[in-house]
C-alpha positions in Angstrom: -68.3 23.1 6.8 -70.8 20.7 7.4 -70.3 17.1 8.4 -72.7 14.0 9.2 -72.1 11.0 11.2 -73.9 8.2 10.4 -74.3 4.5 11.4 -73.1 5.3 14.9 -73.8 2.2 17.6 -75.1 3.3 20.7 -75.1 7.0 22.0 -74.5 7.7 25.5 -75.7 11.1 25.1 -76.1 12.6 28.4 -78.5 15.7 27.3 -79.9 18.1 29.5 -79.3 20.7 31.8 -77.7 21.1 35.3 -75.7 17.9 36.8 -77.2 14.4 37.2 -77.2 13.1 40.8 -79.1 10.1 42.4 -80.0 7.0 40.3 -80.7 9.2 36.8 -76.9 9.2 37.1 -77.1 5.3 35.2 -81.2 6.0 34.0 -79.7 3.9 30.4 -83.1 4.2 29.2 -83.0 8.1 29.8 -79.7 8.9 28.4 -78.1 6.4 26.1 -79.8 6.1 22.3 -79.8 3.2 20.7 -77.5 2.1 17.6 -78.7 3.7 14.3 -78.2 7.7 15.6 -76.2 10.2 13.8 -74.6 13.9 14.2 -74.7 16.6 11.8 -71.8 19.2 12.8 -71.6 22.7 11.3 -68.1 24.4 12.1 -67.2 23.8 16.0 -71.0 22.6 17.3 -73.7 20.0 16.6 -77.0 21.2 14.8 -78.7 18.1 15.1 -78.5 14.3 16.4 -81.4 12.2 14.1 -81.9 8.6 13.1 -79.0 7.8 10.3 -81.9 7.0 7.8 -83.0 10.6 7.7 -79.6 11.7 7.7 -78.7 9.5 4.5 -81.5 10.3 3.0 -81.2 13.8 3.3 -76.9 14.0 2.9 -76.3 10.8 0.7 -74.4 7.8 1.8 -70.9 7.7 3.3 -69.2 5.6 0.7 -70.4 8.0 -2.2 -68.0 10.7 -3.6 -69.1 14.2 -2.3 -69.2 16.4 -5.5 -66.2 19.0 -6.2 -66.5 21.7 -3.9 -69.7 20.2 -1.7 -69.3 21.8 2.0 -71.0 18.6 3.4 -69.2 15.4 4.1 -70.4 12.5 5.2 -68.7 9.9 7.2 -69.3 6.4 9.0 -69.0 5.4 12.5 -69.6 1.7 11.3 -71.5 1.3 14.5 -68.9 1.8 16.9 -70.7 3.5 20.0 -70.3 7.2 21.0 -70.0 9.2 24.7 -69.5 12.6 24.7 -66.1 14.7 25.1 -64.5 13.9 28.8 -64.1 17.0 31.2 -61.6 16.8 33.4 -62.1 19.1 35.8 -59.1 19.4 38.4 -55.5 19.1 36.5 -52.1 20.9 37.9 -51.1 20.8 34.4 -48.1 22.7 34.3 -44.6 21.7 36.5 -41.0 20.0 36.2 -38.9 18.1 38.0 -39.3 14.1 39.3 -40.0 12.8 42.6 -40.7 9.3 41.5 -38.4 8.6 44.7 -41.3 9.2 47.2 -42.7 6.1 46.0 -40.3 4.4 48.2 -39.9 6.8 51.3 -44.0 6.5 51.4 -43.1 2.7 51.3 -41.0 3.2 54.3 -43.6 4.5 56.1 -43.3 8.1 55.4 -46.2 10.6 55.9 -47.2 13.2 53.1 -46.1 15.8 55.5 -43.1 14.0 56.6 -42.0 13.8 53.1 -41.9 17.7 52.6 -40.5 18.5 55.7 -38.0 15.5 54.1 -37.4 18.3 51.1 -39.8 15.9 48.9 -43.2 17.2 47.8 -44.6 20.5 46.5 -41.2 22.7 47.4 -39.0 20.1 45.1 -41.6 20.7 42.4 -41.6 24.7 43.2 -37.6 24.5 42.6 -37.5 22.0 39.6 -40.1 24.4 38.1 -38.6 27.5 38.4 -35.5 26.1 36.9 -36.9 25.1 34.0 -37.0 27.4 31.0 -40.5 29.2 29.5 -39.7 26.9 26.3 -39.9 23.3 28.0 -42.8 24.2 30.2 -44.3 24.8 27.2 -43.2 22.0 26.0 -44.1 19.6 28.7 -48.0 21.0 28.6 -48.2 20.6 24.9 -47.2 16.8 25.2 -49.4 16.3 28.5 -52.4 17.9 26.7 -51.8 15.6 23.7 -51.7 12.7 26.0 -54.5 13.8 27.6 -56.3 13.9 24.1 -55.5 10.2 23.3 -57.2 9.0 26.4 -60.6 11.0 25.0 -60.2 14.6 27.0 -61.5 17.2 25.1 -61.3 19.9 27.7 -59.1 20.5 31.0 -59.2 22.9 34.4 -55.5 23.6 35.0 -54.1 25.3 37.8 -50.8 26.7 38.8 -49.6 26.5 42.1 -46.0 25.7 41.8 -44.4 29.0 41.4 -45.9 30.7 45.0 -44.3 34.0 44.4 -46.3 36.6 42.4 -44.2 36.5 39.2 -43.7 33.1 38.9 -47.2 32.3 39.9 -48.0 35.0 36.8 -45.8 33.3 34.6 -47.6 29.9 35.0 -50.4 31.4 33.9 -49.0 33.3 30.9 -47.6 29.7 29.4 -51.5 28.1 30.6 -52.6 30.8 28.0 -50.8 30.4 25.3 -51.2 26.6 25.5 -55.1 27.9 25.6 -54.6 29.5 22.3 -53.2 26.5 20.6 -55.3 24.5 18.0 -56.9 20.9 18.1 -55.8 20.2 21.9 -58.3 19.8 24.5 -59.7 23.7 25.8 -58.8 25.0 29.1 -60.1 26.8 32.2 -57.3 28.7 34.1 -57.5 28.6 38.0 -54.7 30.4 39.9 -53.7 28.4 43.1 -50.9 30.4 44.2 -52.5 29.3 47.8 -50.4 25.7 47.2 -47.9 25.5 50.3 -45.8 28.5 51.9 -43.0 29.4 50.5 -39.1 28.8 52.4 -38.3 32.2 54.2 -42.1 32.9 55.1 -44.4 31.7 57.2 -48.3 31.0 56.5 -49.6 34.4 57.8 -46.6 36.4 56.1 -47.7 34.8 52.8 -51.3 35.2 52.9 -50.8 38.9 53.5 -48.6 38.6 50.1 -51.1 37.0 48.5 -53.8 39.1 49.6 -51.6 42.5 48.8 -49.7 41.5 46.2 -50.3 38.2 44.4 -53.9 38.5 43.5 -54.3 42.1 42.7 -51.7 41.1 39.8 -53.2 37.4 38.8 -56.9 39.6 38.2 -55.3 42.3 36.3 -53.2 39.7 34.3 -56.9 38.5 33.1 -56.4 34.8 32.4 -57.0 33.0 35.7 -61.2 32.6 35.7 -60.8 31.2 39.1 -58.8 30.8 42.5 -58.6 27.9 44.8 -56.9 27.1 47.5 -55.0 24.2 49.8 -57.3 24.0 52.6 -55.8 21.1 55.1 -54.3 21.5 58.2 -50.5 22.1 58.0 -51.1 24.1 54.9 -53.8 26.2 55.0 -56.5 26.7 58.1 -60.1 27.5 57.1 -59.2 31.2 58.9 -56.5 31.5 56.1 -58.8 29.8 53.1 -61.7 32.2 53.5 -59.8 35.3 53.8 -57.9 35.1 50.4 -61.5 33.1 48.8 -63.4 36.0 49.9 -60.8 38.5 48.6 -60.7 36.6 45.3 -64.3 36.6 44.9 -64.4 40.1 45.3 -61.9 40.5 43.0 -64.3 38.6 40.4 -63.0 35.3 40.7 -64.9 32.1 41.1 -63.8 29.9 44.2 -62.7 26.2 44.0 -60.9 24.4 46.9 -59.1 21.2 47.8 -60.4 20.1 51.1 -59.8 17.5 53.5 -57.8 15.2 51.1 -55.8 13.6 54.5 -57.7 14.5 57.7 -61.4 15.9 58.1 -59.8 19.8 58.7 -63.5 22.0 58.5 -62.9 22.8 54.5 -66.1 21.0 53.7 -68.5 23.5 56.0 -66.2 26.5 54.4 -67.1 25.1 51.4 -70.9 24.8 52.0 -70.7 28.5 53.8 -69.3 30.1 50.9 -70.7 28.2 48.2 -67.6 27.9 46.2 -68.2 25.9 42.9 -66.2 22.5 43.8 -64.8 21.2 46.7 -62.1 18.7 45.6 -60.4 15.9 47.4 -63.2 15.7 49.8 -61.7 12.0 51.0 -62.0 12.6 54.5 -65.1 15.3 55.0 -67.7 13.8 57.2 -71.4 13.4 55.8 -72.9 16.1 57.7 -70.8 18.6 55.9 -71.6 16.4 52.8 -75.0 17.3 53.1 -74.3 21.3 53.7 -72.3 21.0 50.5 -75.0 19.9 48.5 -77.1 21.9 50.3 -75.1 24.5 49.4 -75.0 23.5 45.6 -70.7 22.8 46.1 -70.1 19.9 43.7 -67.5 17.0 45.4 -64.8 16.9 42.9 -63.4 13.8 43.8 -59.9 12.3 42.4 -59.5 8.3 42.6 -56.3 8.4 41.1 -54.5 10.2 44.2 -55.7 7.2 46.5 -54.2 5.3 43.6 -51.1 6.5 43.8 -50.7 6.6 47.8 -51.9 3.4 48.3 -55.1 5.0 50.7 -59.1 4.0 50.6 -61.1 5.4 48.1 -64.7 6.8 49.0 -67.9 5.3 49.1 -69.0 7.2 45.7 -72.5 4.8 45.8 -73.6 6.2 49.2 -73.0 10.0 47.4 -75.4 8.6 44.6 -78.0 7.0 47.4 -77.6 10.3 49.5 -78.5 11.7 45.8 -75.4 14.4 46.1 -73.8 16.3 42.9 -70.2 14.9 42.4 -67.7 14.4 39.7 -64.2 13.0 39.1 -61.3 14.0 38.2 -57.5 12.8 37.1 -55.3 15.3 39.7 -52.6 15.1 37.4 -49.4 16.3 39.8 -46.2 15.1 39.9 -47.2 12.5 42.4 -50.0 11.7 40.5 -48.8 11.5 37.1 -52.3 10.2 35.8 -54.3 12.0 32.4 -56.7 9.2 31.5 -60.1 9.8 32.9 -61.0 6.2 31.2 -58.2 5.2 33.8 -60.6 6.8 36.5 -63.5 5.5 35.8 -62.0 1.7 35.5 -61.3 2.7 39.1 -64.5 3.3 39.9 -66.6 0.7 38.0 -64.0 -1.9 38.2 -63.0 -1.4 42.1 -65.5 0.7 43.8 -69.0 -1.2 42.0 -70.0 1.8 40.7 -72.8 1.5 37.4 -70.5 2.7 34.2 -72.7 4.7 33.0 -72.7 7.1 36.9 -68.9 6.9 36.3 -69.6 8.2 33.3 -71.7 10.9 33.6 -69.0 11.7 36.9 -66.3 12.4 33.8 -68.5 14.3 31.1 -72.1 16.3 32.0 -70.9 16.8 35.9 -67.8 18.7 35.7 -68.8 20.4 32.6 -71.0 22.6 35.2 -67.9 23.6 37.3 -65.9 24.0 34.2 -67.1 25.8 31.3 -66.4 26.3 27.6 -64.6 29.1 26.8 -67.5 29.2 23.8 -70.6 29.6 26.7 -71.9 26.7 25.0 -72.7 23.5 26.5 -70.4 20.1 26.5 -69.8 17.2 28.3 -73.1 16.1 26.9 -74.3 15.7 23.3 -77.7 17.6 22.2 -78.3 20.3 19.4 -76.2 23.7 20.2 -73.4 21.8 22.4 -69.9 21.6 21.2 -69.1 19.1 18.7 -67.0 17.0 21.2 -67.0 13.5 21.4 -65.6 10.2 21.6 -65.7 6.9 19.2 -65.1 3.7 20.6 -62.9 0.9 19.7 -66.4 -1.1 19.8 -70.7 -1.5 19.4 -70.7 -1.1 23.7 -70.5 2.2 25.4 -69.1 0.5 28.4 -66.1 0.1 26.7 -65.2 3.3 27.7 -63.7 2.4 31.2 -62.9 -1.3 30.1 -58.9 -0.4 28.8 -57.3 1.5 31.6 -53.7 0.4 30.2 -54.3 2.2 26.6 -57.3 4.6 24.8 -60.7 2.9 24.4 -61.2 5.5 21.5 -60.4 5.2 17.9 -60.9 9.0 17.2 -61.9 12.1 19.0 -63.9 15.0 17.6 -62.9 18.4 19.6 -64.6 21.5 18.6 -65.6 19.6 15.1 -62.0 18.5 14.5 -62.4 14.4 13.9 -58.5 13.6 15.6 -58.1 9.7 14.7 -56.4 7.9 17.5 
């Protein structure tokens, strides 16, 4: 099936290869079309992106009846503008429980460590998660994914990390993949983070040798996780810890992700750089000298404004990683303390709060973590060109800025995900 967009306002395209870093990260002239561009789609991917005229002339007009049985359709965009699919690339999708009450022991002062030791935090997730059933797991991710979709995701990294035993760790992956299989929700990329916390009973060297004999052997020969990360923050895991199970897992096949330094400045960002894992996450707190190993090092920042958000902490200075011309991204981090899917939300943050150009924040939401995240397809997204995924967004508007302009609802009026138009 074959369908044309025409009349679309202007493109924020975002073609190429490899990240955008530096001040190409909001080059308008470089990456954004003007209004008059359309998209011809065949199945799941785009074929071409040409000037509406030719495509009219070539397809017929939108507000003509296609003939009986015509496999091409043609449809109007009525100048509304157009950014590509959003990648969100660090999610811990799937968990239940509440623990909306650390809002107000955080307000009394209350440390993130205090708080577990408190019974709060991870461990209350691990145990409302392993009470709830396969079915309402399943449940949960299927209406999180759909939320997700409203706000313009069309593909996720999801992790597990709140079972920390072997076969509930497994388990979280087995529902991840069937929510994988399902059609017209966002895509996904496992990542198997059974590295979270320790669990009660066991101290942190007693579980790493678990992990390291036990849990990952079975997580790679289950076959669904494409990659591990790890916890890497002093009182949960040292750097001594981190690279023993990231080596193992990349000898197992894995690719490496890691969240680092999200409270203190705890050495993950020179692990990060030595190993060249694929994306160091949290990265709040890592100092620039390991900044500059890590890009070095080709380790995309992964960073997450909507956990600084939520704990009420300092975001980054996410110009000086674009005048230090570094490879970065955001993410939502949605967790149950972080209870956040709209990467429009994120990028408000960031344009809105932190001064930075719309069309950086922008790129930090689509083209960027589309290279630590693939499509399941091997083709590209994240960015619109000829032979990328036919994802992308329509906006409630002629202005592509719009897209981080309506944090409180979706900027979109429909979503196109693997050639599926998904009106909002």
């Amino acid at each position: 099936m074959r369908t044309v967009y025409v009349n679309a306002g202007p493109m924020a395209h975002l073609s190429g290869k490899g990240p955008l870093k530096g001040h190409s990260m909001f080059d308008v002239d470089a990456y954004v079309s003007a209004k008059g561009m359309g998209l011809v789609v065949i199945d799941d991917s785009i074929e071409s992106i040409s000037p509406s005229e030719e495509l009219i002339s070539e397809y017929g007009r939108p507000d003509v009846q296609q003939s009986p049985g015509s496999e091409t359709q043609v449809i109007s965009l009525n100048g509304n503008a157009v950014i590509p699919g959003l990648v969100d690339g660090h999610t811990h999708l799937l968990w239940a429980g509440d623990r909306s009450r650390e809002l107000s022991w955080r307000h009394g002062g209350k440390s993130y460590k205090e708080i577990s030791q408190m019974g709060g935090g991870i461990q209350d997730t691990v145990r409302s998660t392993a009470s709830a059933s396969d079915e309402h797991l399943l449940k949960l991710g299927y209406s999180r994914m759909r939320a997700a979709l409203r706000t313009g995701t069309t593909h996720l990294e999801v992790k597990s990390g709140y079972g920390l035993t072997t076969d509930s760790e497994m388990r979280l992956m087995d529902i991840a993949s069937k929510l994988k299989s399902m059609e017209h929700l966002p895509s996904m990329d496992l990542t198997w983070l059974g590295a979270h916390d320790t669990p009660p009973g066991m101290n942190t060297d007693e579980y790493v040798e678990q992990i390291l004999s036990e849990q990952l052997p079975q997580i790679v020969e289950q076959g669904h996780a494409r990659s591990a990360d790890i916890f890497c923050e002093p009182g949960w895991f040292s750097t001594e810890h981190s690279e023993d199970i990231l080596k193992s897992a990349r000898e197992s096949g894995l690719e490496l992700r890691m969240h680092i330094d999200e409270f203190v400045d705890g050495g993950g960002g020179d692990l990060a750089a030595e190993l060249g894992v694929t994306t160091a996450d949290h990265a709040f707190h890592s100092n620039m000298d390991s900044r500059k190993k890590m890009n070095t090092a080709k380790v995309n920042t992964g960073f997450l404004p909507g956990t600084p958000y939520a704990l009420g902490t300092q975001w980054p200075d996410f110009n000086r990683m674009i005048e230090e011309q570094f490879t970065w991204s955001i993410a939502t981090d949605f967790n149950p303390n972080c209870k956040m899917l709209s990467l429009p939300f994120m990028g408000s943050l960031l344009s809105q709060r932190c001064s930075v150009h719309p069309l950086a924040s922008l790129v930090a939401a689509t083209r960027n973590p589309a290279e630590t995240t693939p499509h399941s397809s091997g083709k590209a997204h994240g960015r619109l060109e000829p032979g990328a995924v036919a994802n992308f967004n329509v906006i409630d508007g002629p202005y592509w800025e719009a897209w981080c302009l309506q944090p409180s609802h979706t900027p979109f009026v429909s979503t196109c995900i693997s050639g599926n138009l998904i009106h909002h």
